[in-house]
ROPA-810271 format. One line per 3 residues: number of its first residue (from 1); for each residue x, y, z of C-alpha. Coordinates in Angstrom, 3 decimals. Example, Ala and Ser with C-alpha at 12.3 -4.5 7.8 and 13.67 -1.06 7.14 Angstrom:
BEGIN
1 = 12.300/-4.500/7.800  13.670/-1.060/7.140
end
This chain:
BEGIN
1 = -19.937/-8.989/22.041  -17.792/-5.685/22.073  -18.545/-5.609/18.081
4 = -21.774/-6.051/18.416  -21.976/-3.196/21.292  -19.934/-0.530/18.794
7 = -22.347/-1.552/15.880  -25.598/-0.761/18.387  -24.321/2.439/19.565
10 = -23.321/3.357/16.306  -27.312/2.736/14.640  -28.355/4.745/17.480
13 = -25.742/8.146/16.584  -26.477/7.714/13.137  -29.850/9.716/13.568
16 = -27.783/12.280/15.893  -25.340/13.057/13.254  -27.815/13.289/10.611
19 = -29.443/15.902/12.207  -26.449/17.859/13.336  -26.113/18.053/9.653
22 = -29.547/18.929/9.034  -29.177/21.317/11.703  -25.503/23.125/10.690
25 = -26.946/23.587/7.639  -29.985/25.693/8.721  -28.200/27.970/10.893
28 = -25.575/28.244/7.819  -27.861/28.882/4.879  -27.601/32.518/4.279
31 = -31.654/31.654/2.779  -32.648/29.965/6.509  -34.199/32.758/9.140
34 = -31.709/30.577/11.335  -28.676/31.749/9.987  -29.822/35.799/11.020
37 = -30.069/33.881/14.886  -27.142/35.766/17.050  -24.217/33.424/17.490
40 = -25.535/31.385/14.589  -22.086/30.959/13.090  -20.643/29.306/16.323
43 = -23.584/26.748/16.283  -23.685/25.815/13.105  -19.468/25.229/13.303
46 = -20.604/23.452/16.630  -23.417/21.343/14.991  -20.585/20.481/11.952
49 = -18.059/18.981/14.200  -20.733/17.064/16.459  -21.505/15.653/12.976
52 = -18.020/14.574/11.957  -17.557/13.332/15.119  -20.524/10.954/14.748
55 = -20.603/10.086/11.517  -19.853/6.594/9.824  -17.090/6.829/7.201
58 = -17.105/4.580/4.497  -14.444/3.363/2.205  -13.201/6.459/0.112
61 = -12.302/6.311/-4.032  -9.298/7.261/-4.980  -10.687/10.211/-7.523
64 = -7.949/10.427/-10.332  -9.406/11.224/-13.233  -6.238/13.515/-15.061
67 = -3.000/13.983/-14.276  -0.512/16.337/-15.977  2.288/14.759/-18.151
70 = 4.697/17.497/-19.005  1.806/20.220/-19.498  -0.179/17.456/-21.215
73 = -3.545/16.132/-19.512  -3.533/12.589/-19.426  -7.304/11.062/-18.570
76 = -7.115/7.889/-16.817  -9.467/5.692/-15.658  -9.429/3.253/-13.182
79 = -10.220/-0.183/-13.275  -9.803/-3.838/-11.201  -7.614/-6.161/-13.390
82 = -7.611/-9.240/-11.157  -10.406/-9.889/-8.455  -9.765/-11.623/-5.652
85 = -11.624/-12.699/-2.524  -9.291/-10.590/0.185  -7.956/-7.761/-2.502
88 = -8.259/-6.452/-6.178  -5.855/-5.496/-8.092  -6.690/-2.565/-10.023
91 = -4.777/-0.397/-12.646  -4.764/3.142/-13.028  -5.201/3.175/-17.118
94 = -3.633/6.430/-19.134  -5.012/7.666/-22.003  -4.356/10.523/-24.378
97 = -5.133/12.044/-28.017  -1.439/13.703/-28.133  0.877/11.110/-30.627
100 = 4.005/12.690/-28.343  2.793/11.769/-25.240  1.104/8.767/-26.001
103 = 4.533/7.558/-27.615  6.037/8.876/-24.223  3.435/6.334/-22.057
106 = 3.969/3.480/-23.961  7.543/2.930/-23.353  7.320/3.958/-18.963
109 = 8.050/1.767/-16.554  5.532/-0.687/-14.735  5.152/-0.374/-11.144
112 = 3.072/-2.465/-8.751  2.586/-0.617/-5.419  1.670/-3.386/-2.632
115 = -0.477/-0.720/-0.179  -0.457/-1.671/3.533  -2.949/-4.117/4.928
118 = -3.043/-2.492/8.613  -5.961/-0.355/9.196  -6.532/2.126/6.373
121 = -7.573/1.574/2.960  -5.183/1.849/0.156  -6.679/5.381/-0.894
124 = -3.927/6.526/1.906  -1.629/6.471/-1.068  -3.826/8.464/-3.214
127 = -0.850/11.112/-3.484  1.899/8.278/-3.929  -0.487/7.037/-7.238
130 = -1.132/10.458/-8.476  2.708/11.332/-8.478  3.959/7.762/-10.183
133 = 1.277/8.039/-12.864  3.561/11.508/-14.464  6.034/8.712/-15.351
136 = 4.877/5.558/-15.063  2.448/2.261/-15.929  0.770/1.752/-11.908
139 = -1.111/-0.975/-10.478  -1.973/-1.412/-6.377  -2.956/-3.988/-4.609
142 = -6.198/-2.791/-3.198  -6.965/-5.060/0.065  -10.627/-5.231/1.371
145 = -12.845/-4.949/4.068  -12.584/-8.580/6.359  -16.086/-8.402/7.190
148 = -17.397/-7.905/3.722  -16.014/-11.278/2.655  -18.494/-14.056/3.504
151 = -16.646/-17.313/5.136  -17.288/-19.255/2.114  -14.625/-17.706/0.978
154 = -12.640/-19.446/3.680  -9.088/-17.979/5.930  -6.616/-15.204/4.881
157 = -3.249/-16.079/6.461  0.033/-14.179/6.069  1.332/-16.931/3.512
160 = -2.117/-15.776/1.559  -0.619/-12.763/1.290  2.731/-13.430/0.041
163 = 0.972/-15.628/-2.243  -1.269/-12.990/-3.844  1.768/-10.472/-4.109
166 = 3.353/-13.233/-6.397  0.804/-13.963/-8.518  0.154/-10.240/-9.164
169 = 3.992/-10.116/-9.860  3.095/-12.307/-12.643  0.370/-11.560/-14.154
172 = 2.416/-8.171/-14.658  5.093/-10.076/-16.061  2.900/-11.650/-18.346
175 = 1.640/-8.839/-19.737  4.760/-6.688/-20.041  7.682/-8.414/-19.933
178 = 9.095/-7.381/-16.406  7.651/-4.617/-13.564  8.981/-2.984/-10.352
181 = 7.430/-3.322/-7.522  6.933/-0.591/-4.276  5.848/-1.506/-0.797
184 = 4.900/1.305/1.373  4.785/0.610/5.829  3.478/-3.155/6.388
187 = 3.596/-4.572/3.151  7.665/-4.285/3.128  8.115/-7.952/4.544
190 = 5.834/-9.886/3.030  7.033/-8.341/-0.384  10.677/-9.029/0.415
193 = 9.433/-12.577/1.263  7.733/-12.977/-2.039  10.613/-12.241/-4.510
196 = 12.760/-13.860/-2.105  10.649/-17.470/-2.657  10.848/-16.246/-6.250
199 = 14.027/-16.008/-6.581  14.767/-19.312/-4.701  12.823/-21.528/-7.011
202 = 14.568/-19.431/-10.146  11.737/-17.652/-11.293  11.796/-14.265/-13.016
205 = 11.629/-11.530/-10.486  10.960/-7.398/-10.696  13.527/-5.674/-12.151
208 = 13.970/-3.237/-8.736  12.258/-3.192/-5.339  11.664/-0.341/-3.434
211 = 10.738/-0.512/0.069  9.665/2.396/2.481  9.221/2.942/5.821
214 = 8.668/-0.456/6.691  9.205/-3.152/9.703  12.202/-5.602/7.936
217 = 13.569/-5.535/10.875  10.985/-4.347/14.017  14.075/-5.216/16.718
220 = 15.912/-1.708/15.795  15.096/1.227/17.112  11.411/0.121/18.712
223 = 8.881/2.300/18.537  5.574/2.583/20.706  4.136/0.241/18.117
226 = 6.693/-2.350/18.406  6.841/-2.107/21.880  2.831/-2.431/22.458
229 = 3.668/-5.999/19.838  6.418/-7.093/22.263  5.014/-6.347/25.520
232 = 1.888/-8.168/24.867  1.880/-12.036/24.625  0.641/-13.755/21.399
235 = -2.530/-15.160/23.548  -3.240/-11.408/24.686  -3.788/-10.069/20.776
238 = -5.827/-13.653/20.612  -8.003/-13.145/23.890  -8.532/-9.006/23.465
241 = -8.488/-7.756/19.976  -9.869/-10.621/17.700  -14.126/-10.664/17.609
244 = -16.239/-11.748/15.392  -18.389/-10.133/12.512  -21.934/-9.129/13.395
247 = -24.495/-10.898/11.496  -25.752/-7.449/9.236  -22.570/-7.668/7.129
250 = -21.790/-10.518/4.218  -18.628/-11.879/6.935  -21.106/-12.877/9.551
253 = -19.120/-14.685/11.693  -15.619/-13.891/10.508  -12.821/-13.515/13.273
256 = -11.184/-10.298/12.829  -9.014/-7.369/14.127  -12.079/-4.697/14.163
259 = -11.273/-1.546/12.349  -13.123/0.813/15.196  -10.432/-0.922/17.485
262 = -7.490/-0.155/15.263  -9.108/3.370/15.123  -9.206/3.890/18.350
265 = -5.193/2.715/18.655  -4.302/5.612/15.909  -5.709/8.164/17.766
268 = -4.638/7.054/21.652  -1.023/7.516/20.119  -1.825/10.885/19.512
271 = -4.880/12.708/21.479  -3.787/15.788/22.451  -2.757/16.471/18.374
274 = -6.229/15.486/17.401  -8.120/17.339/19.734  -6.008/20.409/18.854
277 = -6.786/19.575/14.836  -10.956/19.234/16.014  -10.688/22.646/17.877
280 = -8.859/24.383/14.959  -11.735/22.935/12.211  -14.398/24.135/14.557
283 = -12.242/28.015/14.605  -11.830/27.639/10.744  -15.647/27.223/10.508
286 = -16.823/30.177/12.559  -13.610/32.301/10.445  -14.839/31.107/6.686
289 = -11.434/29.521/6.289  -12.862/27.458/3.396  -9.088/25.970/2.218
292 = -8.386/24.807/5.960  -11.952/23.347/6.487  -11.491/21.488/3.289
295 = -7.979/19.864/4.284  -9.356/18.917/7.795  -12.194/16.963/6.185
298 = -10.125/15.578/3.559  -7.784/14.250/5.690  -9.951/12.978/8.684
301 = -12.058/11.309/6.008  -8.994/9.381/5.159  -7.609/8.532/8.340
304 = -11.438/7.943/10.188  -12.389/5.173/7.021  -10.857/1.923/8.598
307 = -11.617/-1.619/7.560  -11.314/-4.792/9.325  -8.222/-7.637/9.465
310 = -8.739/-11.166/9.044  -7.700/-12.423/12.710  -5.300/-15.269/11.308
313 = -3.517/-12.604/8.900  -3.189/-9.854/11.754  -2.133/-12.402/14.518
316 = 0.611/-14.252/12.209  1.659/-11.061/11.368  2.091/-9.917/15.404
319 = 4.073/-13.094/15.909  6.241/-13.662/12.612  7.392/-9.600/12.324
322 = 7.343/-8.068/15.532  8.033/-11.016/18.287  9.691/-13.934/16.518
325 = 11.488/-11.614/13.875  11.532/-14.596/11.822  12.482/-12.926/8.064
328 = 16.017/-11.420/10.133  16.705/-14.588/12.017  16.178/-17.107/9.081
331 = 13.418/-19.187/10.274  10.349/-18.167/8.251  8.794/-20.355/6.443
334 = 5.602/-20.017/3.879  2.928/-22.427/2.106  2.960/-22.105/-1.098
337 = -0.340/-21.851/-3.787  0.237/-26.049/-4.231  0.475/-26.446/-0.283
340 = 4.373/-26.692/-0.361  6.269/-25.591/3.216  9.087/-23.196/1.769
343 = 11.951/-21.014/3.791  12.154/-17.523/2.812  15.713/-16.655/1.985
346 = 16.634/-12.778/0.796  20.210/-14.200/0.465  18.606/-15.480/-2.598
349 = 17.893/-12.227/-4.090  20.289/-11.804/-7.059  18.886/-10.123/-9.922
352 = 16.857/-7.064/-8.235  17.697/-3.741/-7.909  16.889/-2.375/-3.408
355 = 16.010/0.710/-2.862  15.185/1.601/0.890  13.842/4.688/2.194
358 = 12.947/5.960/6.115  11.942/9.564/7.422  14.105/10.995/9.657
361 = 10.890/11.310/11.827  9.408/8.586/11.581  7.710/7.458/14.729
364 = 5.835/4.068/13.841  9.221/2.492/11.457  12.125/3.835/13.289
367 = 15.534/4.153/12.140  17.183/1.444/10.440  14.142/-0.844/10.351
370 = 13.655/-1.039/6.352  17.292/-0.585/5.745  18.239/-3.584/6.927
373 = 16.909/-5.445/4.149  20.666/-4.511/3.004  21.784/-6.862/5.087
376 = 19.332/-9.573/4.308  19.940/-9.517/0.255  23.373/-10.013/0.404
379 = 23.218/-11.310/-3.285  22.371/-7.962/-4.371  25.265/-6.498/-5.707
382 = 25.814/-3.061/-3.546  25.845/-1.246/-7.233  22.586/-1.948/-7.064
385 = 21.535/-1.325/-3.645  20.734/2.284/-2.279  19.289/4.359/0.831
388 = 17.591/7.130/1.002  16.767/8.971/4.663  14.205/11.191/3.877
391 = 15.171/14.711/6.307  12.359/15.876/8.524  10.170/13.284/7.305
394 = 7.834/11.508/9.362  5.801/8.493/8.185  3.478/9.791/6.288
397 = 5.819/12.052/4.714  7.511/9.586/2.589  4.721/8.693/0.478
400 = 2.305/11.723/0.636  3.084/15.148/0.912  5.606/17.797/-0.399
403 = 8.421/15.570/0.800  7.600/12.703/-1.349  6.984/14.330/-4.064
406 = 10.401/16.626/-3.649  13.182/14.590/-1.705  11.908/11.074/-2.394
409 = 9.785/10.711/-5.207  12.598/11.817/-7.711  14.890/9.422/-5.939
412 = 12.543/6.512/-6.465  12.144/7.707/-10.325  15.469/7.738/-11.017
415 = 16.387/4.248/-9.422  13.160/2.529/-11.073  14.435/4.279/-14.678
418 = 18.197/3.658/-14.048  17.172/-0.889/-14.060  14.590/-0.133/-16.995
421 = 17.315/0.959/-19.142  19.395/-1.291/-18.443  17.166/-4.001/-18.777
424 = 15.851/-2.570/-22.141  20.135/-2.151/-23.403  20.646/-6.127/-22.393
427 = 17.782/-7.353/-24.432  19.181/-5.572/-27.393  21.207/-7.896/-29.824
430 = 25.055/-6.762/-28.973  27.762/-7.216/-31.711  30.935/-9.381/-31.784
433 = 33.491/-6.736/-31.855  31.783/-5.121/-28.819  32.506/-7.626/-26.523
436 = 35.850/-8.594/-27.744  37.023/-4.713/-27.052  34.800/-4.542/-23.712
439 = 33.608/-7.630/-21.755  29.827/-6.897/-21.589  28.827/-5.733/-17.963
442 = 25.275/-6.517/-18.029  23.290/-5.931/-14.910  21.735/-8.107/-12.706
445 = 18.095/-7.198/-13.874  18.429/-7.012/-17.150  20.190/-10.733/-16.772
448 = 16.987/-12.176/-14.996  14.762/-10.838/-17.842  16.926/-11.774/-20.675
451 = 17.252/-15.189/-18.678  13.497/-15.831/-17.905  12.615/-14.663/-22.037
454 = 14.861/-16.988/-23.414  13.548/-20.200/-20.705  9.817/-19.701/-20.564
457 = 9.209/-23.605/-19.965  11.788/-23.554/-17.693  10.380/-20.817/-15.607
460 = 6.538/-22.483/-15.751  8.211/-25.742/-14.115  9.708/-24.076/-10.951
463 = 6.236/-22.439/-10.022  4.068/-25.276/-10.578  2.627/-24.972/-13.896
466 = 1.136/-22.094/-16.118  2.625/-18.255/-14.920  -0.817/-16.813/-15.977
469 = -2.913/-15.445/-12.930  -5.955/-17.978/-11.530  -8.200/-15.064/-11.453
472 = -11.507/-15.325/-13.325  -9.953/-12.145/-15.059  -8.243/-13.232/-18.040
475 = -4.898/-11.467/-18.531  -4.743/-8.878/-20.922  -2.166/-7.925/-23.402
478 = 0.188/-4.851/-23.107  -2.039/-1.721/-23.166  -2.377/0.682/-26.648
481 = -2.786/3.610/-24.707  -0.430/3.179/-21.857
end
């Protein structure tokens, strides 16, 4: 019933904000007799804002269309490689007329960025794309909208997840040979349980992980998110959050975690900050401040575009991460694709490279959260295991911003090209006399590609057949362009 009430008072604003637009706009035009009306600068700023604030915001596009490789302009053009019914994965495709940097493309690193499923669309990491494009082949798991997806389609659970991260894994590794992988917030556990089932039925896994600012484990340091997940009984989530889609969008009837309700969370953490950012806009206005009216809009258009939760996702997720802490305490277990019960063991975890990184000031991971996936992949050697704490970073700051792009962008580019070389140096052919005067110290990832080349029939037993993706997409061979 509550959905239905937001989705009535919502028809009924949409007329009021479309004509405080209308109206901002007359007493703006420098051609309207309205705009010559004393004080017509404060109500046309005051008409803007009352339209903002009404509005309906709508999924935003990620809008990369160049990016500069080493003074070089690089077009790329964006695409969905694999659809499927709760996400797409799509590819950010480079292409250039320059031999040099074409060359230069063809031989980077491919990344898969897993975005969060928690509330905002996977444009959030616009910046995080934009940056990892300079230097590398990038893919992200673009979730969508719960109440878009008709129920034919049937449930999303949390092992649905883990699931879709693994075949996107391979259809990556089908195409290229190996890939990294990034999770950014939410998607850190699920990701970590995904290579981890990997690795426990021997299949081929990335070459490095890299996992930021996420909940591995949600016990340390609580924050007011974790505590709102711990103080609240399992039932409570069930009885108060979860409603069902109205019947004027394709998931009639769906049981979800509404995205006005998550929307309304976000900003109840921090109202006095918002109001303050509102009040400044409506001052920028009235001033001309053209560069800070821009950024307001182009963040709140962000942060206001929300999209709904599958209820059996969201509420597994509630339990398994932040009450039951399942993934630290060894009791998690996922069904597989074919239906099998599995435990999820990190301990498992031997040929990946871990990277970790948390802000300093981060208020919804807190401190020591994501590193403690150290602890969990004990089989990681600790050569290849590093942290990064990311000073006077908050959330948000380690994947968009000037300190992701300065403090720990570079970090991340170093670690992802530090396992690609070595991976690249163990598949070439290494002479006798070599390792007679020096033992050959291969690393771990370039042993579980060399291993999972040279055993391909071996590696499509252990998952349960063919390693090609079940998407109506077919898969597509290594890109001439990059």
């Amino acid at each position: 019933m509550l959905y239905q009430l937001y989705e009535t008072q919502r028809s009924l604003m949409e007329p009021f904000a479309d004509f405080a637009q209308a109206a901002s706009k007359l007493y703006s035009n420098p051609l309207s007799p309205l705009s010559q009306a004393p004080m017509a600068q404060r109500v046309s700023a005051g008409y803007d804002l009352l339209f903002r604030l009404g509005k309906d915001y709508e999924k935003p596009v990620f809008g990369i269309t160049t990016v500069d490789v080493d003074g070089v302009g690089v077009a790329i053009h964006e695409r969905v490689e694999i659809d499927k019914p709760f996400c797409e994965l799509r590819r950010f495709k480079r292409f250039s007329d320059d031999p040099a940097t074409l060359t230069k493309l063809k031989g980077q690193p491919v990344v898969l960025i897993v975005a969060p499923l928690s509330g905002h669309y996977a444009t959030l990491l616009r910046d995080t794309v934009r940056t990892m494009l300079k230097d590398h082949k990038v893919y992200i798991t673009d979730w969508k909208n719960a109440r878009l997806v008709p129920l034919s389609e049937g449930e999303f659970h949390l092992d649905d997840y883990i699931n879709y991260v693994q075949e996107f894994i391979r259809h990556l590794q089908t195409t290229y040979g190996n890939c990294h992988v990034i999770s950014v917030c939410q998607p850190t556990v699920p990701v970590l349980a995904a290579v981890s089932l990997m690795a426990s039925r021997k299949e081929q896994i990335p070459l490095s992980m890299t996992m930021m600012g996420g909940p591995i484990d949600a016990s340390k340091s609580p924050t007011s998110v974790n505590n709102l997940a711990t103080n609240k009984s399992f039932e409570w989530f069930e009885n108060n959050v979860i409603y069902r889609v109205p019947h004027n969008f394709p998931g009639a009837g769906r049981r979800v975690y509404p995205g006005f309700l998550q929307h309304t969370g976000f900003v109840a953490m921090n109202p006095d900050r918002h109001a303050t950012s509102h009040y400044d806009y409506f001052k920028d206005l009235i001033k001309g401040d053209d560069a800070s009216v821009e950024a307001h809009r182009k963040f709140y258009d962000e942060y206001n575009a929300v999209l709904d939760m599958d209820a059996d996702y969201y509420l597994e997720t509630i339990q398994t991460v932040f009450q039951d802490f399942k993934l630290v305490k060894g009791t998690w277990d996922v069904r597989n694709e074919q239906g099998v019960v599995e435990r999820v063991r990190p301990q498992d975890i031997r040929n990946t490279a871990l990277l970790t990184v948390e802000g300093e000031l981060d208020d919804i991971s807190g401190s020591g959260q994501t590193a403690a996936a150290h602890d969990l992949c004990s089989g990681i050697e600790s050569t290849h295991r590093k942290h990064l704490e990311a000073k006077g970073a908050g959330h948000y700051g380690i994947f968009s911003g000037r300190r992701w792009r300065e403090v720990v962008y570079p970090t991340v580019k170093r670690f992802i090209l530090d396992h690609q070389s070595a991976a690249t140096a163990a598949a070439q052919p290494v002479s006798k006399a070599v390792v007679v005067s020096a033992p050959a110290k291969v690393s771990t990832p370039a042993k579980a590609v060399a291993e999972a080349s040279a055993k391909p029939t071996a590696r499509a037993k252990t998952t349960g057949g063919s390693a090609k993706p079940s998407s109506s997409k077919a898969a597509r061979g290594p890109s001439a362009k990059g």
